[in-house]
C-alpha positions as a Python dict, from the first residue, in 0.01 Angstrom:
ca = {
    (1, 'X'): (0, 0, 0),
    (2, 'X'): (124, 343, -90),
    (3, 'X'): (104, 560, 201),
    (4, 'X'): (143, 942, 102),
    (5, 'X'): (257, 1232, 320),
    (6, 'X'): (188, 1584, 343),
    (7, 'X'): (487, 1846, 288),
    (8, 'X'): (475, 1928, 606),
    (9, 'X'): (509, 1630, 739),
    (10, 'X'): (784, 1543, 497),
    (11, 'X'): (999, 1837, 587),
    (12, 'X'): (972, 1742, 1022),
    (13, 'X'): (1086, 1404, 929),
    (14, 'X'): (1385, 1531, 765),
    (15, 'X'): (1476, 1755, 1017),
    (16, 'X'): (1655, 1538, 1255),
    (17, 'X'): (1834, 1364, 937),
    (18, 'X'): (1960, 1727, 857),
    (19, 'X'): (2090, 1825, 1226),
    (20, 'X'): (2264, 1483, 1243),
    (21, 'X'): (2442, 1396, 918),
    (22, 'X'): (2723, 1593, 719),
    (23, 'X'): (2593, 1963, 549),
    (24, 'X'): (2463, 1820, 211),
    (25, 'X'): (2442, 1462, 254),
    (26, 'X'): (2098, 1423, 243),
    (27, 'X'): (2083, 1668, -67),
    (28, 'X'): (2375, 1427, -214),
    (29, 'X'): (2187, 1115, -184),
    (30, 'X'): (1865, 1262, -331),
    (31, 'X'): (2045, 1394, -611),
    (32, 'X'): (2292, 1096, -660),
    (33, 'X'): (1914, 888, -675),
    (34, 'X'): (1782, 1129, -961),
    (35, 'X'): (2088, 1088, -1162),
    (36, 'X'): (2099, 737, -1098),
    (37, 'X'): (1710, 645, -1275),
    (38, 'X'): (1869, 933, -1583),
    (39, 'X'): (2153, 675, -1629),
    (40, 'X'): (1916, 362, -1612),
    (41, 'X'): (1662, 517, -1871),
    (42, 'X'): (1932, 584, -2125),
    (43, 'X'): (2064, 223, -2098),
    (44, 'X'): (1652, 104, -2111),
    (45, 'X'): (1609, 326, -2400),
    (46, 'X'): (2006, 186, -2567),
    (47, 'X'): (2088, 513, -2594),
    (48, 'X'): (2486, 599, -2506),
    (49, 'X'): (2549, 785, -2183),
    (50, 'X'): (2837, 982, -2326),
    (51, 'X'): (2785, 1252, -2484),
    (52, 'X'): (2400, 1242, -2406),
    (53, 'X'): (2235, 1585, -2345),
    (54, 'X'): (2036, 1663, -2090),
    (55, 'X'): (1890, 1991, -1956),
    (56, 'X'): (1815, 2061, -1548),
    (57, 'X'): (1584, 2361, -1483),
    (58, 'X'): (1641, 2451, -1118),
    (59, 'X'): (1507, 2694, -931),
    (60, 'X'): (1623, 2870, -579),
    (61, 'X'): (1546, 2589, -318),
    (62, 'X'): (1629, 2289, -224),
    (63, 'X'): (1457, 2090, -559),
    (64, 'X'): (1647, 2339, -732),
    (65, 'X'): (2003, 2212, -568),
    (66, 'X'): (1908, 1808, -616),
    (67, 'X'): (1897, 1951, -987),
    (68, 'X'): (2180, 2111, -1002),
    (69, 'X'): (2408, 1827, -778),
    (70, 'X'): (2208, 1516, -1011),
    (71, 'X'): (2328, 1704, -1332),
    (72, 'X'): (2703, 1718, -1172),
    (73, 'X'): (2657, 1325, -1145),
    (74, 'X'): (2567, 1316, -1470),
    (75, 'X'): (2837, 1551, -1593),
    (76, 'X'): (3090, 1349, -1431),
    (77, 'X'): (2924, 1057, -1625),
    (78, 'X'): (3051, 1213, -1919),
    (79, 'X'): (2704, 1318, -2073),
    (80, 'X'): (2628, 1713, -2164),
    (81, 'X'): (2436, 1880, -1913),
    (82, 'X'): (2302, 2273, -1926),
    (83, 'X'): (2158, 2389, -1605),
    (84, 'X'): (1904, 2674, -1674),
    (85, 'X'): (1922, 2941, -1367),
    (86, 'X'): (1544, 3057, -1343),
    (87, 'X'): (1648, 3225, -1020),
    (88, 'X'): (1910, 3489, -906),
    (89, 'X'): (1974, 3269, -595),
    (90, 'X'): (2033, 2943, -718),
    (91, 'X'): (2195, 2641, -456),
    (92, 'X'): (2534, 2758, -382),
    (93, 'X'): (2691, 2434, -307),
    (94, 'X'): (2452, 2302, -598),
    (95, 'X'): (2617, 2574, -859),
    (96, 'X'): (2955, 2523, -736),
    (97, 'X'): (2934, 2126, -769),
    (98, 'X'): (2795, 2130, -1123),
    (99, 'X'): (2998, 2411, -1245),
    (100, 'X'): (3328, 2201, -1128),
    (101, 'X'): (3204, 1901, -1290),
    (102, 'X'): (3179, 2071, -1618),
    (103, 'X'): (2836, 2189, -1642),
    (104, 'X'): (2720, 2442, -1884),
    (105, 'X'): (2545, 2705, -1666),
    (106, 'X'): (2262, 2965, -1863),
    (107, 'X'): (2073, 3223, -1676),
    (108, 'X'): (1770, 3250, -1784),
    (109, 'X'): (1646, 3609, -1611),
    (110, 'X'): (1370, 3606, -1760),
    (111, 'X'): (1232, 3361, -1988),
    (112, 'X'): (891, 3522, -2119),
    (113, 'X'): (1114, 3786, -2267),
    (114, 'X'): (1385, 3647, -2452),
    (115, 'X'): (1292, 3261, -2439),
    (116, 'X'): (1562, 3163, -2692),
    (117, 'X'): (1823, 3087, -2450),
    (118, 'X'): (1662, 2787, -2261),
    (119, 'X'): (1428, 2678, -2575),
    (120, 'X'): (1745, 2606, -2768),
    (121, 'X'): (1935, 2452, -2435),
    (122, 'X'): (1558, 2255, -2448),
    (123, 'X'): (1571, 2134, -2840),
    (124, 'X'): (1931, 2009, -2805),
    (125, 'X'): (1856, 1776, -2451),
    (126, 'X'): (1676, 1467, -2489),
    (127, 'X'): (1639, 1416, -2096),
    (128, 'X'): (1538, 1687, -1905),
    (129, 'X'): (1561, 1719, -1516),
    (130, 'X'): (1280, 1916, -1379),
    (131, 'X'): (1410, 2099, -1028),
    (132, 'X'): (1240, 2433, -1106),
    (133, 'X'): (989, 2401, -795),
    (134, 'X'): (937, 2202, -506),
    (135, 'X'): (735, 2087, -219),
    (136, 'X'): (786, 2445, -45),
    (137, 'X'): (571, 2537, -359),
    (138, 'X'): (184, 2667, -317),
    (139, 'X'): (-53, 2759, -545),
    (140, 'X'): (24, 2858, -938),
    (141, 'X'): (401, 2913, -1003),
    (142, 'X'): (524, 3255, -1002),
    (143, 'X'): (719, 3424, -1230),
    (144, 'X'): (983, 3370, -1379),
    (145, 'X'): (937, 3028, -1313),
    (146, 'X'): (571, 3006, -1469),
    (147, 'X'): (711, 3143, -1816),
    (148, 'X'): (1007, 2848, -1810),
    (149, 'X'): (721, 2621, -1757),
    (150, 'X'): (483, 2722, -2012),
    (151, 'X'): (813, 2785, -2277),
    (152, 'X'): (896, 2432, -2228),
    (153, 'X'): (578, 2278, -2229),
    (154, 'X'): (487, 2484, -2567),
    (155, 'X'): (784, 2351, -2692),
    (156, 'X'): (719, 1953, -2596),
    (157, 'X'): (374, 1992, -2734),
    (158, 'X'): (438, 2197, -3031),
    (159, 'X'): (802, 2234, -3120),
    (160, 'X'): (856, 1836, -3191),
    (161, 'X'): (1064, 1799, -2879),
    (162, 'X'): (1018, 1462, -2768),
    (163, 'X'): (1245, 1509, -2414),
    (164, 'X'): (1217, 1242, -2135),
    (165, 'X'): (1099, 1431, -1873),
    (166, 'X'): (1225, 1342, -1470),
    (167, 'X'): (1115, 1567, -1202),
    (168, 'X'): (1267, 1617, -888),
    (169, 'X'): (1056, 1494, -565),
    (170, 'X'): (724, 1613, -768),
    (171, 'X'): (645, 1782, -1098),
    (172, 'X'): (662, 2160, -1085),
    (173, 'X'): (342, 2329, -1034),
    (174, 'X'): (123, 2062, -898),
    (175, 'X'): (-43, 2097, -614),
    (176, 'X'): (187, 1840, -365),
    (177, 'X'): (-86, 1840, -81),
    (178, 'X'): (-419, 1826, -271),
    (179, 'X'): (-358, 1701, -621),
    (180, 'X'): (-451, 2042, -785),
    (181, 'X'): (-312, 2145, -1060),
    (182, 'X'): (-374, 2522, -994),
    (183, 'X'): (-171, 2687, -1353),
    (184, 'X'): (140, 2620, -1514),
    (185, 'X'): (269, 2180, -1478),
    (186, 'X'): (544, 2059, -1699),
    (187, 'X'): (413, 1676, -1731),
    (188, 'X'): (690, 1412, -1614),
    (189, 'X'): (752, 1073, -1794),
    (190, 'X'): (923, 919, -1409),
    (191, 'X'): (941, 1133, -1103),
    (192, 'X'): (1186, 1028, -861),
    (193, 'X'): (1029, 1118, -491),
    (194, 'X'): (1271, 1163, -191),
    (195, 'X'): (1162, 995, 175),
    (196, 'X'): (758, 950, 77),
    (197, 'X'): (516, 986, -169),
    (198, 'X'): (316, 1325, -177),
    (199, 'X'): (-23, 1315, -224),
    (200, 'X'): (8, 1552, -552),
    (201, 'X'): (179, 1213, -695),
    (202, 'X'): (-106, 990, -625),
    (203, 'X'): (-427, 1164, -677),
    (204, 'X'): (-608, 1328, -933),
    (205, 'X'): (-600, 1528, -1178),
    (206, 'X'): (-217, 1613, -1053),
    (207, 'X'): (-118, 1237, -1028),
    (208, 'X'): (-183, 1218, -1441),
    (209, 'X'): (131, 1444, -1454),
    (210, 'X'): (387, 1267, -1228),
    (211, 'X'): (398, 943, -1491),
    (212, 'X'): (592, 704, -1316),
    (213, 'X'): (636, 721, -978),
    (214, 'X'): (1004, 595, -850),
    (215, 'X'): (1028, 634, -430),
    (216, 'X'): (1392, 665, -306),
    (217, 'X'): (1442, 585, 99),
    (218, 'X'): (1575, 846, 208),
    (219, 'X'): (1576, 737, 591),
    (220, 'X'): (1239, 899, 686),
    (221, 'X'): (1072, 618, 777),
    (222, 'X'): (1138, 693, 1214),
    (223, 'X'): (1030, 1046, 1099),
    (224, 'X'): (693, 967, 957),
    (225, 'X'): (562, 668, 1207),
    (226, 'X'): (418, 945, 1412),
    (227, 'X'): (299, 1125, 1132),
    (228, 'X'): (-78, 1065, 990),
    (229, 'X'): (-81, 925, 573),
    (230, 'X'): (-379, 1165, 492),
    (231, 'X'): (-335, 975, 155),
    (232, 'X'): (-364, 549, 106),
    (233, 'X'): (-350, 394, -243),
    (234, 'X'): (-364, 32, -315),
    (235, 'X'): (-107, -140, -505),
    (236, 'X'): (-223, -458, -709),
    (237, 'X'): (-81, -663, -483),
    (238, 'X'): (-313, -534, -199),
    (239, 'X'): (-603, -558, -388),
    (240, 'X'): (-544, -913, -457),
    (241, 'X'): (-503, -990, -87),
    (242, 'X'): (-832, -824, -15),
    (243, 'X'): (-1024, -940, -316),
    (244, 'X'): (-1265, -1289, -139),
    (245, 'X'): (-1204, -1591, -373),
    (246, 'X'): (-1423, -1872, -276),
    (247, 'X'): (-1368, -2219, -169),
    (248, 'X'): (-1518, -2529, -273),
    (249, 'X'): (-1762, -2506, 24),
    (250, 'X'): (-1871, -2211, -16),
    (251, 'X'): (-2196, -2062, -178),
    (252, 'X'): (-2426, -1754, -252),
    (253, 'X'): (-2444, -1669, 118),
    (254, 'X'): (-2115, -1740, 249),
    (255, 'X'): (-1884, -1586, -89),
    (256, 'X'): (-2051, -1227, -24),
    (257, 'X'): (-2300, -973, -161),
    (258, 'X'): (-2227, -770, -528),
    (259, 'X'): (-2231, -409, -427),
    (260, 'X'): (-2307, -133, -723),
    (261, 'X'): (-2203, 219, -696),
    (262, 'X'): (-2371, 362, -989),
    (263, 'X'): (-2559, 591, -1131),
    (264, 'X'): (-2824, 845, -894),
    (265, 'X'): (-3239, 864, -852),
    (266, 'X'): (-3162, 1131, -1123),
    (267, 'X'): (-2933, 944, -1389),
    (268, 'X'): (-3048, 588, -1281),
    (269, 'X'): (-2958, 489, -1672),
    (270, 'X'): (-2523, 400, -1533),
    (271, 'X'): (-2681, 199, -1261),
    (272, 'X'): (-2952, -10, -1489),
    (273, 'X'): (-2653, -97, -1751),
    (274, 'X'): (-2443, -202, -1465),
    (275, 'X'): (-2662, -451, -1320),
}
């Protein structure tokens, strides 16, 4: 059973990881994890790592340094990475890693102005890592990081880019608590989640975007057994567990009562074609 978290309960379960490790280490492993799944699609895919482009959108937080570190990783991998800088304050320790790895690093000030700069970085990548907004997000992105969003998502549906998309902990834009998707979402094709699933990943119509989900243990898990999973999904296997199959002894009484959830004293038609 999938058991998702709220951000808030994410972020108390990491803070004792934080105070006790190393500065960065839990930002290392997150990032090391993204990079990781990028190197595992290529090989799925048969593309060659080397000299592979990819493209990491980060923003100022923390989602915005597992983009920048995971593109170092893949730097050091030998593939071509550009990390687009949709902030003035990007990661510190995030820039400086990928910039001594060999990253190419573009500002992009302001992308609804002059969005040539990242849409060409965008053409050239055929993986692109999506740390432009995290779980500290709420409501519809701001700008400049709603213009990124809606250049690159004009460009995937119109533009015949056909990038594989991975974003960081959650898509950017969704709603991570609720499953809204209040404005601007650049859709993911895996989204590699840190510590627990969100509930933005798992319900509707924000889970559509996340495509497939990948959960990395982060060490959470003495973190979140106080917490309450406002979110429960089941996996097949739990629904096969649950689902009554009947013995040889039993019969109509014993093996259970067909339920229908259908249609309303309004509508009854969804109901009648059910039964």
């Amino acid at each position: 059973m999938i058991r998702a978290y709220r951000a808030a309960d994410v972020r108390a379960a990491e803070e004792p990881l934080l105070a006790a490790g190393p500065p960065g280490a839990l930002m290392a492993q997150a990032a090391f994890a993204v990079a990781t799944h990028v190197l595992r699609e290529l090989r799925a895919r048969g593309e060659r790592v080397p000299g592979a482009r990819a493209l990491a959108g980060g923003g100022g937080g923390n989602n915005g340094g597992d983009a920048l570190h995971a593109s170092a990783f893949l730097a050091r991998r030998g593939m071509s990475v550009t990390a687009a800088l949709l902030t003035a304050t990007p990661h510190a320790d995030g820039l400086a890693a990928a910039r001594a790895a060999g990253v190419e690093v573009l500002p992009v000030r302001d992308p609804r102005a002059d969005p040539e700069a990242l849409l060409a970085a965008a053409r050239r990548a055929g993986t692109w890592l999506d740390g432009i907004a995290g779980i500290g997000a709420r409501g519809a992105l701001r700008e400049p990081l709603a213009g990124a969003v809606d250049a690159l998502v004009t460009l995937r549906r119109d533009g015949g880019a056909r990038p594989f998309v991975v974003a960081v902990d959650t898509p950017s834009g969704i709603g991570v608590d609720d499953g809204a998707l209040p404005g601007a979402v650049l859709p993911a094709d895996l989204t590699v989640t840190m510590g627990a699933v969100k509930p933005g990943l798992v319900l509707p119509p924000a889970a559509a975007a996340a495509g497939r989900v990948v959960l990395v243990d982060i060490g959470l898990g003495p973190g979140l057994a106080a917490a309450d999973a406002p979110v429960l999904r089941l996996e097949p296997a739990d629904v096969a567990a649950l689902w009554p199959v009947p013995g040889d002894a039993d019969h109509k009484y014993t093996r259970g009562v067909l339920g229908l959830l259908a249609g309303s004293a309004r509508y009854p038609g969804a109901g009648v074609l059910a039964a």
